[in-house]
KOLKOL-886264 format. One record per residue: z, y, x of N, C-alpha, C, CB in turn; residue in one letter. Coordinates in pm, whole numbers, padded with zeros to 5 digits, always signed. Glycine has a CB too. Example, Ala and Ser with C-alpha at 12.3 -4.5 7.8 and 13.67 -1.06 7.14 Angstrom:
2
+00780-00569+01319+00780-00450+01230+00780-00330+01320+00905-00447+01131A;+00708-00225+01285+00714-00106+01367+00787+00003+01290+00572-00060+01408S;
***
This chain:
98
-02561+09021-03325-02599+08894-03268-02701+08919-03157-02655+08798-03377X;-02723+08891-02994-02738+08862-02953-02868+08756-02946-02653+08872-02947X;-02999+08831-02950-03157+08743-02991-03202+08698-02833-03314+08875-03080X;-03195+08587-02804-03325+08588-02666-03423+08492-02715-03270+08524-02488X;-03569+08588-02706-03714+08577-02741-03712+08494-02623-03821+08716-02755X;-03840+08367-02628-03916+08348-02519-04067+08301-02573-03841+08243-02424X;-04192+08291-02509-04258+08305-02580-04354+08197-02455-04278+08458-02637X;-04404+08096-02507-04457+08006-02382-04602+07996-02421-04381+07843-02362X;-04681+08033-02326-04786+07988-02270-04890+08127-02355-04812+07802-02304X;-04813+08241-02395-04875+08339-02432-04775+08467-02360-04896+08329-02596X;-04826+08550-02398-04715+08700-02355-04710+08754-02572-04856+08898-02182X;-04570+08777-02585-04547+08824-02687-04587+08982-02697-04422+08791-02707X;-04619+09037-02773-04659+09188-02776-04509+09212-02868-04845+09238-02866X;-04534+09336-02837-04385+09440-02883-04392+09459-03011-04368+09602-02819X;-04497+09437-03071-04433+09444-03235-04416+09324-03301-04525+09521-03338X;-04495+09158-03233-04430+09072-03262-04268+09047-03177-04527+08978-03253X;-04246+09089-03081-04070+09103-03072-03999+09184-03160-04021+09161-02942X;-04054+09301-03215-03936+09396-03276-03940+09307-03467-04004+09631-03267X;-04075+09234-03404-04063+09159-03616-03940+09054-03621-04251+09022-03687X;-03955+09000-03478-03871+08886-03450-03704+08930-03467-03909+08832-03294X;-03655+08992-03392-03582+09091-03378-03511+09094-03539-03673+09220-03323X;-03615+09202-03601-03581+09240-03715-03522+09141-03858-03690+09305-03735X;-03607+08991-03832-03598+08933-03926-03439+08833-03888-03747+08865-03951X;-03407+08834-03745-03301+08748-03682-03177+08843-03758-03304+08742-03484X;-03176+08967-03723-03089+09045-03769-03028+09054-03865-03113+09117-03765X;-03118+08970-03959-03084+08986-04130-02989+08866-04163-03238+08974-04243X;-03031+08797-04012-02959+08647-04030-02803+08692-04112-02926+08557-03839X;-02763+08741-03977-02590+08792-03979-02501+08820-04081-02570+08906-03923X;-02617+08850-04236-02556+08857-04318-02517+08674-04377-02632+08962-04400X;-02580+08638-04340-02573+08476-04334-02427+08397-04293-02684+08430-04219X;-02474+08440-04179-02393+08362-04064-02290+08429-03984-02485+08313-03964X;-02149+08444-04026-02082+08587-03968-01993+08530-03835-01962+08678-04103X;-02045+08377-03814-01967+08332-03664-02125+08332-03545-01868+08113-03686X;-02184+08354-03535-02324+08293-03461-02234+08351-03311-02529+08386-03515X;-02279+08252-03258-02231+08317-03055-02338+08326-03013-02140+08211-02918X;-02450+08270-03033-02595+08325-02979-02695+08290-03064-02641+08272-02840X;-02858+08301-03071-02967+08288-03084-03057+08265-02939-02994+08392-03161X;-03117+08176-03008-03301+08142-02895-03422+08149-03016-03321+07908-02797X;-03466+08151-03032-03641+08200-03055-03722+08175-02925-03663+08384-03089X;-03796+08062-02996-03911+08024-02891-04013+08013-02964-03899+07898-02807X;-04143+08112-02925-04242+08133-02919-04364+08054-02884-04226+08203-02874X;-04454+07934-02912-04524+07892-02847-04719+07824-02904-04419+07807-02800X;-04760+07844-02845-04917+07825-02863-04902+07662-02855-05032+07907-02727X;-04949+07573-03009-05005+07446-02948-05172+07452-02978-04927+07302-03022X;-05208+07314-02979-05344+07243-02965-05370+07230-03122-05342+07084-02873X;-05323+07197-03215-05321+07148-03345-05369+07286-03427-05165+07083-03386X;-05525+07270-03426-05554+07400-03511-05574+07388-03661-05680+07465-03462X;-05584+07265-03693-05561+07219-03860-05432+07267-03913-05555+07047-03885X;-05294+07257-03868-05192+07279-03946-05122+07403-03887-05107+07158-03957X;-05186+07492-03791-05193+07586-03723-05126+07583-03632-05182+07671-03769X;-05166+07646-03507-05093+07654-03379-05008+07697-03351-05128+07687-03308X;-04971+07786-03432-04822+07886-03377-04725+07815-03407-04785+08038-03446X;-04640+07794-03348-04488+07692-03347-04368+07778-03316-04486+07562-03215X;-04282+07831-03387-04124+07868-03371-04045+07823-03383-04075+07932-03413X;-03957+07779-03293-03860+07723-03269-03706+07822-03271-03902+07661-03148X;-03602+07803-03368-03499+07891-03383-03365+07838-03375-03514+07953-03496X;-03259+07862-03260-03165+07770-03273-03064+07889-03259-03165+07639-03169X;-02967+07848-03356-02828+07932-03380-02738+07867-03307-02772+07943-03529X;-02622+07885-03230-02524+07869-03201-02395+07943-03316-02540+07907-03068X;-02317+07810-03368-02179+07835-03402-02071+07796-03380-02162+07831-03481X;-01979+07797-03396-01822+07700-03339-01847+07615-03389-01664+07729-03372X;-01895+07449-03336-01881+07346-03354-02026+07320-03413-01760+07321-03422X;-02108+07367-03392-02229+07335-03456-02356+07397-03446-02208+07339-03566X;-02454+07348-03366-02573+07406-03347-02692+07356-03441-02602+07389-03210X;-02739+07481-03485-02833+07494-03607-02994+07522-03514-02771+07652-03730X;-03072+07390-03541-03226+07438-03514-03373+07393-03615-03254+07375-03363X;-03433+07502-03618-03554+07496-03743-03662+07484-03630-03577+07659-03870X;-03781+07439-03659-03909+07483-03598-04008+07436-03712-03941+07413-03440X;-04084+07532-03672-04201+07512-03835-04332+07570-03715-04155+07675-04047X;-04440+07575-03794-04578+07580-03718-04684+07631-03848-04625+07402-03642X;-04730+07741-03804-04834+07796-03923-04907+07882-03841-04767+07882-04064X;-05003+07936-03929-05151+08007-03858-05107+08110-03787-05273+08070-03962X;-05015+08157-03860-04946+08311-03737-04794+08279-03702-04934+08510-03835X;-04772+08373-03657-04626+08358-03557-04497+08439-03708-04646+08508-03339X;-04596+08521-03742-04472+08617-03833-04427+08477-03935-04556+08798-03956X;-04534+08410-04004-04505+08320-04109-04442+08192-04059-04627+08291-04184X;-04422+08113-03920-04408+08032-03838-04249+08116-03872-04510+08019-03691X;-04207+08203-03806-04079+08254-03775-04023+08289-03975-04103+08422-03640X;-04111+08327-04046-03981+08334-04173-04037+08190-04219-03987+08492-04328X;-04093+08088-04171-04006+07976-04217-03955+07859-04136-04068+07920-04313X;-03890+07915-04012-03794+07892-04023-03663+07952-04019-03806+07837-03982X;-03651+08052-04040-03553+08148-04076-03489+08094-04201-03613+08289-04094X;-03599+08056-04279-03569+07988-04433-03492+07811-04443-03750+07978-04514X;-03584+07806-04351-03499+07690-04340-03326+07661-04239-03610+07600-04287X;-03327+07747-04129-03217+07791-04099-03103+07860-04191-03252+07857-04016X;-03137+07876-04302-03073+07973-04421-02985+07840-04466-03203+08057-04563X;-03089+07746-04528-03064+07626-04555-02927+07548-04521-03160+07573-04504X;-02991+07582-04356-02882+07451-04330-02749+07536-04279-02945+07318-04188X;-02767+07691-04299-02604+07748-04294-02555+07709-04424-02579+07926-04275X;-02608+07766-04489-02531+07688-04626-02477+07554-04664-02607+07690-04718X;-02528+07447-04599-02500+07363-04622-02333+07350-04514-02629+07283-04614X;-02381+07397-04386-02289+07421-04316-02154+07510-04329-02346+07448-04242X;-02161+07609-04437-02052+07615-04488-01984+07538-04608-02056+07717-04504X;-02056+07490-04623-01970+07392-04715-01877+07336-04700-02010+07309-04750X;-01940+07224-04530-01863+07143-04438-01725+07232-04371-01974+07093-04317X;-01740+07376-04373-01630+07472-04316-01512+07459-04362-01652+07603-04333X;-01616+07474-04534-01469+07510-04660-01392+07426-04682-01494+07539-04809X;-01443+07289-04667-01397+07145-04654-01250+07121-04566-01521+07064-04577X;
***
């Protein structure tokens, strides 16, 4: 699968891309149609429920899958929503088998 990182209003460092990377990868055992991935990276204002915001959208035949969650760091921001992207493949195969 095919990952494009973007990362707004910060510069991503190379071991938060290769975490990103790494954890997208695992998707595939998931999801064995995906035509692309986006991962977006971004700094808000909201330091109570934490600033880091990831945004994760799957592309599949007939159906685009997107999570965004927001927590104190970027690694925990990105596995949940990975988790919740898990979610809604599953649910989305359901609708397949149908």
């Amino acid at each position: 699968m095919k990952v494009q990182i973007q990362s707004v209003k910060f510069d991503a460092d190379k071991k938060l891309v290769e975490f990103v990377e790494h954890k997208m990868d695992k998707l595939d055992r998931f999801a064995e149609r995906v035509t692309g991935a986006n991962v977006i990276l971004k700094l808000d204002k909201d330091h109570e429920q934490g600033n880091k915001v990831a945004t994760i959208s799957l592309a599949l035949p007939g159906h685009d899958l997107v999570a965004e969650n927001r927590a104190k760091t970027f690694e925990e921001a990105v596995d949940l929503s990975i988790e919740a992207i898990k979610r809604q493949i599953d649910k989305a195969k359901g609708k397949f088998d149908k």
